[in-house]
N, C-alpha and C positions, 0 to 999 in steps of 0.2 A: 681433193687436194686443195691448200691455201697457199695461195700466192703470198710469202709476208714480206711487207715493204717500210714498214716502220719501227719504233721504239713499242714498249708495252701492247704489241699484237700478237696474239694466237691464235691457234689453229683451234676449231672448236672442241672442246671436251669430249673423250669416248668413253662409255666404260664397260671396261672388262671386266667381267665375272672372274668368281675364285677356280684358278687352274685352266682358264682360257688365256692361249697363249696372244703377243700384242708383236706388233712390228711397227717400227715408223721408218720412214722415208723420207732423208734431207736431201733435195737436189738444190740444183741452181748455181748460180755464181755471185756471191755476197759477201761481204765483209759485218761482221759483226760476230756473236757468241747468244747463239741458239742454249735455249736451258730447255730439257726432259721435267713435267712434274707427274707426280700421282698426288691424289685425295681421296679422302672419304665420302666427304662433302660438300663438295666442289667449293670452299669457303678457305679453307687452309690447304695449302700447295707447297710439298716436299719435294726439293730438288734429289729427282736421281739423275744424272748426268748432265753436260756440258758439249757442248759443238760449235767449233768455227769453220767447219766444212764441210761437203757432202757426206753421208754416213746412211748405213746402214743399222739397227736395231732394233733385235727380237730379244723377247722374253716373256717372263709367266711370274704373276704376282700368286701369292697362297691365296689370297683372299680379295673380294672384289675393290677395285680404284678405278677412279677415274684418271683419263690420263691425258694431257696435253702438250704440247710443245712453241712455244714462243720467244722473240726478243723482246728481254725484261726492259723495263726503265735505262736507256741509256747503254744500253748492247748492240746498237744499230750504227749501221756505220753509211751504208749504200749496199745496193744490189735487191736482187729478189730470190728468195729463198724458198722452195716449194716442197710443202709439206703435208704429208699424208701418214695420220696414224689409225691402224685397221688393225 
């Protein structure tokens, strides 16, 4: 799990294979807008979703990504936001 407390921090990259399914885990009490990415190659990062609150999210890609979750440049407001993607 990462504690995240800043602007442009993430949790570190996971990657799931093709048809292995992902869950992530927003806890905490924080103000700002958590963004979902996946890659290929950990270099270009596609936003699939969006959070400004605790949340629950599973799912299953066809084919293998990496996958991380962080507040981007300027999405951070306060608090701590604890996040685990398995």
């Amino acid at each position: 799990m990462s504690a995240l407390t800043a602007a442009d921090t993430y949790c570190p990259a996971v990657l799931k294979q093709e048809r292995d399914g992902y869950s992530v885990s927003i806890q905490g009490a924080f103000v700002g807008k958590l963004t979902a990415y996946r890659s290929k190659d950990k270099s270009t990062w596609v936003p699939i979703g969006t959070y400004t609150a605790p949340a629950e999210l599973d799912g299953e890609f066809a084919t293998a990504y990496w996958l991380k979750v962080g507040f981007g440049p300027g999405d951070y407001t306060s608090g701590t936001a604890n996040v685990n993607v398995y």
